[in-house]
C-alpha positions in Angstrom: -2.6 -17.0 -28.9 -0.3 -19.5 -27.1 -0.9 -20.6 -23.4 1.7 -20.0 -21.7 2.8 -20.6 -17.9 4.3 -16.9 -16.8 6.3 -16.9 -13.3 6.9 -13.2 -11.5 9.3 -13.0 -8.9 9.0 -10.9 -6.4 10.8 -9.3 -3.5 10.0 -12.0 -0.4 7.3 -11.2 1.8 5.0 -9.8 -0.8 3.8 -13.2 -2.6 0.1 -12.5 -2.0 0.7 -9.0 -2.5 1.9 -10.0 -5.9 -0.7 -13.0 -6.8 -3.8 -10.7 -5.6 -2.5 -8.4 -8.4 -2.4 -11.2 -11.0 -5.9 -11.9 -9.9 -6.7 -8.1 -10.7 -5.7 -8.3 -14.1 -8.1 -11.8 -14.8 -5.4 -14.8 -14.5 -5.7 -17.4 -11.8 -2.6 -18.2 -9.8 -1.1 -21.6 -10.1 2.0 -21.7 -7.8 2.6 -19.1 -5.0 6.1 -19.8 -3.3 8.8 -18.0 -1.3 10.1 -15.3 -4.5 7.6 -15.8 -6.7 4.1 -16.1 -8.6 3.4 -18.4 -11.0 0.0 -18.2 -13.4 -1.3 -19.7 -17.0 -1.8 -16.5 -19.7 -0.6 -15.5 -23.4 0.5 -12.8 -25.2 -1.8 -10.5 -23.8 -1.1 -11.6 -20.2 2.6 -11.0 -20.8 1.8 -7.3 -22.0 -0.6 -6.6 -19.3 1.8 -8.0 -16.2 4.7 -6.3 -17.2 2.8 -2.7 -17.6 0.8 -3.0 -14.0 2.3 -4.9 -11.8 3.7 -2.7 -9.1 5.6 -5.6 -6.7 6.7 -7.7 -9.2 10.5 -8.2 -10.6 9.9 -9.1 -13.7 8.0 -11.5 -16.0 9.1 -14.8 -17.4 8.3 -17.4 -19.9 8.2 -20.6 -17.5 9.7 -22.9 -20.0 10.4 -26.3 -18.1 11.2 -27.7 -14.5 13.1 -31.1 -14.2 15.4 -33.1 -11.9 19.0 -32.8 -12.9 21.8 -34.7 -11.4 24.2 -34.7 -13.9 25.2 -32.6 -16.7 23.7 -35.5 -18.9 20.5 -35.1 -17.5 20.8 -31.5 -17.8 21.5 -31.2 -21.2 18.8 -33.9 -22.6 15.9 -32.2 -20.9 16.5 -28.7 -22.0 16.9 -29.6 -25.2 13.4 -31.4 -24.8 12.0 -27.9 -24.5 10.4 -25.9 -27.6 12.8 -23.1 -27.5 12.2 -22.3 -31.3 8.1 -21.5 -30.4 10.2 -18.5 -29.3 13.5 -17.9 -30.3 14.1 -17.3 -33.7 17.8 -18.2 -35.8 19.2 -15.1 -35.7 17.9 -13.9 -32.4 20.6 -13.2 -29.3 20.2 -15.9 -26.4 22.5 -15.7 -23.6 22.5 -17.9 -20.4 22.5 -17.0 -16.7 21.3 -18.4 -13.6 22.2 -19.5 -10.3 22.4 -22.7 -8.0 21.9 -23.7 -4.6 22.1 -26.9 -2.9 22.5 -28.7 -5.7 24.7 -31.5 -7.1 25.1 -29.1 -9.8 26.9 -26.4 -8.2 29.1 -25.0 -11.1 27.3 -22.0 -12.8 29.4 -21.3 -15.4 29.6 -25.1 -16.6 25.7 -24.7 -15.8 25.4 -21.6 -18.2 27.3 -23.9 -21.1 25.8 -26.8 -20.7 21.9 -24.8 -21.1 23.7 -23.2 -23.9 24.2 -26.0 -26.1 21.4 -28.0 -25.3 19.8 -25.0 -26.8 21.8 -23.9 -29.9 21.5 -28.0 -30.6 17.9 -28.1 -30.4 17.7 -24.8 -32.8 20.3 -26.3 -35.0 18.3 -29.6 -35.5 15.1 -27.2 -36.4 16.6 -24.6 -38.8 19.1 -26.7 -40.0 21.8 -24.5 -39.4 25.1 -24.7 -37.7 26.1 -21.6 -36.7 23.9 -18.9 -35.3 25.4 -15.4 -35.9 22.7 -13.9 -32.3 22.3 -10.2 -34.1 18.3 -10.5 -33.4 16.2 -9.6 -30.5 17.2 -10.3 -27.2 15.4 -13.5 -25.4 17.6 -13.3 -22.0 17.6 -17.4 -20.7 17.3 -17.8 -17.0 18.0 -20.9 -14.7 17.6 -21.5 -11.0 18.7 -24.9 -9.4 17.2 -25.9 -6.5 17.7 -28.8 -4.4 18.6 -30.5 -7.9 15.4 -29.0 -9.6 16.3 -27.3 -12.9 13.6 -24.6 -13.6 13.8 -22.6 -17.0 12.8 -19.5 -17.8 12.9 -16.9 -21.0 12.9 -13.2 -19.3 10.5 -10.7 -21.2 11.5 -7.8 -19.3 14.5 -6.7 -19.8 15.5 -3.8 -16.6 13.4 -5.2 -14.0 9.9 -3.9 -13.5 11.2 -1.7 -10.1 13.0 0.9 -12.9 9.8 2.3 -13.5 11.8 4.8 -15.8 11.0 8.2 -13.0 14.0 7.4 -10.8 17.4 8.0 -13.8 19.3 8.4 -10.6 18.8 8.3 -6.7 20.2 8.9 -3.1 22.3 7.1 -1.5 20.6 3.3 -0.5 17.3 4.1 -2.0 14.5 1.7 -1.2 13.1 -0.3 -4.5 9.7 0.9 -5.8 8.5 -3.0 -6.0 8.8 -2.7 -1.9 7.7 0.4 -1.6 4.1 0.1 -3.3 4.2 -3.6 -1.0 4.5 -1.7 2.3 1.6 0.9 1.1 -0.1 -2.2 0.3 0.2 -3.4 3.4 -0.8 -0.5 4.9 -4.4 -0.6 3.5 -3.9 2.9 2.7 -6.5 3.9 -0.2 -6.3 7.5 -1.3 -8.4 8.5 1.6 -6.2 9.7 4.0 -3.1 12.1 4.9 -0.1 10.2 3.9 3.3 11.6 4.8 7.1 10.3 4.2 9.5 12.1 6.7 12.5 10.4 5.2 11.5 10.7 1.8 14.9 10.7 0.1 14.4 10.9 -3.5 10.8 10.2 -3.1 10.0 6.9 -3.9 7.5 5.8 -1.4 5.1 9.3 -1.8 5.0 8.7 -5.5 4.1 5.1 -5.8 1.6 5.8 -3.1 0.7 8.8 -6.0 1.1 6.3 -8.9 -1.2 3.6 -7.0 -3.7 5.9 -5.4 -4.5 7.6 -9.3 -4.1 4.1 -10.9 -1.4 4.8 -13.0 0.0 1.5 -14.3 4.1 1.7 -13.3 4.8 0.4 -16.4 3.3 2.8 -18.6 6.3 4.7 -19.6 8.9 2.4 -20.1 9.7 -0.3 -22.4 10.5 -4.1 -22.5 12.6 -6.2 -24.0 9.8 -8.1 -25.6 8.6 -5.7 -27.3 11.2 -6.6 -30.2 10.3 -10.2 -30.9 8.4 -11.6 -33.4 5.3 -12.7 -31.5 4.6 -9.0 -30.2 5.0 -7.7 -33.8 1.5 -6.7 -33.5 -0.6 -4.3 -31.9 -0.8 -6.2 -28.1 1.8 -3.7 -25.9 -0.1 -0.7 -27.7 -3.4 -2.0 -27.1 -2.6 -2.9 -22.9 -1.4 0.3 -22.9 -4.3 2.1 -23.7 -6.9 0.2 -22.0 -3.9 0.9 -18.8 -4.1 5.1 -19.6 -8.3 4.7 -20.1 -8.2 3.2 -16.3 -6.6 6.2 -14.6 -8.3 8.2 -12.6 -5.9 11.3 -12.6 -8.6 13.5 -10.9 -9.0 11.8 -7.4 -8.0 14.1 -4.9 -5.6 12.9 -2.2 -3.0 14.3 0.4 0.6 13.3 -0.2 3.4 14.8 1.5 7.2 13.9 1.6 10.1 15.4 3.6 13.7 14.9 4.3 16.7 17.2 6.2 18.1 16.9 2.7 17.8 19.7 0.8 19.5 17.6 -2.7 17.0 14.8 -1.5 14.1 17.1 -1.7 15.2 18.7 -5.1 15.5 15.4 -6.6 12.5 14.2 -5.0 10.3 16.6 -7.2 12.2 16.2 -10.3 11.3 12.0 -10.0 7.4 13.1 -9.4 7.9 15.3 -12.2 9.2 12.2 -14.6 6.5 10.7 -13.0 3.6 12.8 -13.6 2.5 13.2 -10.2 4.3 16.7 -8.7 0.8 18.1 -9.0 -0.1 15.6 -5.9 2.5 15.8 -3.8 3.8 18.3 -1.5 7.8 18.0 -0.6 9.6 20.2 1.4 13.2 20.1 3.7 12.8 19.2 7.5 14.6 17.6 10.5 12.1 14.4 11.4 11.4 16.8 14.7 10.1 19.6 13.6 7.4 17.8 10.8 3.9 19.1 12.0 1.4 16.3 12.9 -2.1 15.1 11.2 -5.3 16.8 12.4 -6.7 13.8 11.8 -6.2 10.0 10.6 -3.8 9.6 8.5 -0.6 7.4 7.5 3.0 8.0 8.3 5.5 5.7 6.6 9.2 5.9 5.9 12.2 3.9 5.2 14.8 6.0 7.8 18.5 5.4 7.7 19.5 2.0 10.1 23.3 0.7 10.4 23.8 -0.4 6.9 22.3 2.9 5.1 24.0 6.1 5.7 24.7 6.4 9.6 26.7 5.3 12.6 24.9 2.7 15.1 24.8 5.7 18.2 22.8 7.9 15.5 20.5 5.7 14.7 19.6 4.9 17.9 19.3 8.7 18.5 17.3 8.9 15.6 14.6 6.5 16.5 14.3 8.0 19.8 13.3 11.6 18.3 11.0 9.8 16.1 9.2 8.0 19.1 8.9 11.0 20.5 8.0 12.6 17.3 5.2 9.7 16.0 3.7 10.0 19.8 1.8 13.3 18.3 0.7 11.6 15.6 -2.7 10.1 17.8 -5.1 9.2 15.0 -2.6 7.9 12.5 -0.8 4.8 11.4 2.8 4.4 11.5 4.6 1.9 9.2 8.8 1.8 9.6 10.9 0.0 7.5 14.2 -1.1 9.3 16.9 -3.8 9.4 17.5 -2.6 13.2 16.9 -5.3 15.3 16.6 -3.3 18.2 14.3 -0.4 16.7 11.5 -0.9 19.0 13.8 -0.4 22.1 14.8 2.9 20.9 11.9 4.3 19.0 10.4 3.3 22.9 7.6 0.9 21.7 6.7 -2.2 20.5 5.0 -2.7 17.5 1.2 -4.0 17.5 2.2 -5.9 14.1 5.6 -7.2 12.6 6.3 -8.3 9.1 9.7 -9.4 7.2 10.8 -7.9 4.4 13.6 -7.8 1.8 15.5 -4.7 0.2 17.0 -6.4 -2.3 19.1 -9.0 0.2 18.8 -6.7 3.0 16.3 -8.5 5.4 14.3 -6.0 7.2 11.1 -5.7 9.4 8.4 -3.5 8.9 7.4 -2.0 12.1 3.0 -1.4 12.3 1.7 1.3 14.8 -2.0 1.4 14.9 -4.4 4.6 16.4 -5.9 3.3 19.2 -10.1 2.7 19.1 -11.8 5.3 20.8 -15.1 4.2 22.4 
C-alpha cells in the first residue's frame, strides 16, 4: 500500500476535535490548522476516516502544495504531480477550487489552467490525446492561499455530514459534523440524561445516539472511492466490518428530543429510524416551557432558532428569556446553546461560565456552556 498524506477539513473550531479522532483510528497528525487535519495513511486509512469520522467534511488525497505567482508557475508544478498513481485514462477528472488573497484570483482561469497541466501530464504517460472521462469519478480540488497552491483529489464524494439518515430536513437544520463536535465538547459519555428541546428533525439526539452506541456515521453510506481501481479489493468491506464488530448497540442511555413542531417531531423519528437508533430515543411535541426537568445530572443542548433561522429579532429575544427561566430548573445539569445571537446572554439572563466559536456552515456562531454548580 501507498503512503499517502490525507487532509480532512472540518467545520472551524473543531480542529482538535477532528485530529483526536484521527488519533483514535492509529494515524499521527501532521498539520492541524484553521479548517483542517492533515495526517500520513494508505488505502486503509482512507477507508477507515471516511466511515468514522463524525466532525470531518470529507477526505482528500493531499497531492502537492507550491507557490504560484503566475499561471506559468501554476501550470509547471501541477503537472510535476503523479496524477496517473491515481487517475486512470478513461476516468472523469473535473476541477474546482477557490482563491483568496492571492495574485491568482481568477477561478475559472484557475480551474483551466489545473486542467491542462493535468490532461498534459496524463497525455505524456498513456500516450494519448484525447481523454473521452466515462470512468470513475476523481473530483480535483484547489485552494489558493496567500499565493500557496494546495492540491487535493476528493475521495468522498457527498460530504461526510450526509450521513445518509437525514434524505430531507427542517428548515435551517444544523450539520451532523457540528453537532457530534458540540456533544464532543460537552464531555457527555452515555452516562447521563441528555435532552434536545429544539430538536427539529433530530439531529443532535441521534448523533449523541450514533456516538454514545459507537456506530461509525459512515456505515451506511457510500463514497466515491469506492469505484476506482485501487479500492477494487476487499479494504471498504473489510473497515466496515471491523466498524459493525466495534458497536456496542446494548449500552443503555437516556436520550430525549422535543420541539413545538409536531412535522419536526414526526420527521425526527423517521431520521432515528434510517438511523437505527428510534429504540434509544424518546421524541415527543412541546413548547420549550412546559419540558419537565432532570431529577438528576444530566445535559441539555439545543441549537434554537436566532435572527437568521426561522424567527423575528423581538421573538428570539422572547424565546431566550422563557428558556432562562426554563434552564434555571434544570440545577444539576449542563446547558450547551448554540447561537449566532450576539446578545443571547442578555436575554436568556446569564452569562455563560464558558464561550466557544463555532461555524454552521458560514454562519459564525457561539456555543453558550452552563455548568451545575459544586456542591460542598
Amino acid at each position: 500500500m501507498q503512503r499517502l498524506l490525507l487532509t480532512v477539513p472540518c467545520p472551524l473550531g473543531t480542529e482538535s476535535i477532528t485530529a483526536h479522532q484521527v488519533r483514535q483510528l492509529g494515524y499521527e497528525t501532521t498539520q492541524v490548522v484553521d479548517g483542517s487535519v492533515t495526517f500520513e495513511g494508505d488505502e486503509e486509512a482512507i477507508a477507515l476516516a471516511n466511515i468514522n469520522l463524525r466532525s470531518g467534511e470529507r477526505v482528500l488525497i493531499k497531492m502537492g502544495e507550491f507557490k504560484a505567482l503566475s499561471f506559468t508557475e501554476l501550470f509547471d508544478n501541477v503537472k510535476k504531480l503523479p496524477w496517473e498513481n491515481f487517475i486512470g485514462k478513461n476516468d472523469t477528472f473535473p476541477v474546482k477550487g477557490y482563491s483568496l488573497k492571492s495574485k491568482l484570483f481568477s477561478v475559472p482561469d484557475c480551474q483551466s489552467i489545473i486542467k491542462k497541466a493535468v490532461v498534459q501530464r496524463l497525455s505524456e504517460k498513456y500516450n494519448v490525446s484525447w481523454f473521452e472521462e466515462t470512468g470513475p469519478l476523481y473530483r480535483i480540488q484547489f485552494s489558493i492561499m496567500k499565493d500557496i497552491v494546495t492540491v487535493y483529489i476528493d475521495t468522498t464524494g457527498a460530504p461526510l455530514y450526509k450521513r445518509g439518515y437525514r434524505a430531507e430536513g427542517v428548515l435551517a437544520p444544523l450539520r451532523e459534523t457540528l453537532a457530534f463536535s458540540m456533544i464532543d465538547i460537552s464531555r457527555w459519555r452515555g452516562d447521563r440524561p441528555f435532552i434536545d428541546p429544539f430538536c427539529g428533525s433530530g439531529t443532535i439526539p441521534v448523533e449523541a445516539a450514533l456516538y454514545a452506541l459507537n456506530i461509525a456515521p459512515g456505515i451506511n453510506r457510500s463514497f466515491e472511492c469506492e469505484k476506482w481501481d485501487m479500492f477494487k479489493n476487499d479494504t471498504f468491506k473489510y473497515a466496515r466490518e471491523e466498524a459493525r464488530d466495534n458497536e456496542e448497540r446494548d449500552n443503555k442511555i437516556e436520550i430525549y428530543g422535543s420541539d413545538i413542531d409536531p412535522d419536526a417531531v414526526s420527521l425526527a423519528i423517521s431520521n432515528a429510524k434510517k438511523a437505527g437508533v428510534a429504540d434509544k430515543i424518546r421524541f415527543f411535541k412541546a413548547d420549550v416551557k412546559d419540558v419537565r426537568a432532570f431529577s438528576d445530572r444530566g445535559i441539555v443542548m439545543c441549537n434554537p432558532p436566532y435572527g437568521e433561522r426561522l424567527m423575528d429579532k423581538k421573538s428570539v429575544e422572547r424565546l431566550y428569556g422563557v428558556m432562562g427561566r426554563k434552564f434555571a430548573e434544570y440545577e444539576n445539569a449542563s446547558k450547551l446553546i448554540l447561537t449566532s445571537y450576539e446578545d443571547f446572554e442578555k436575554f436568556f439572563g446569564k452569562g455563560a461560565d464558558k464561550k466557544r466559536k463555532l461555524y454552521n456552515g458560514m454562519l459564525k456562531c457561539n456555543l453558550y456552556m452552563y455548568f451545575p454548580e459544586k456542591k460542598g
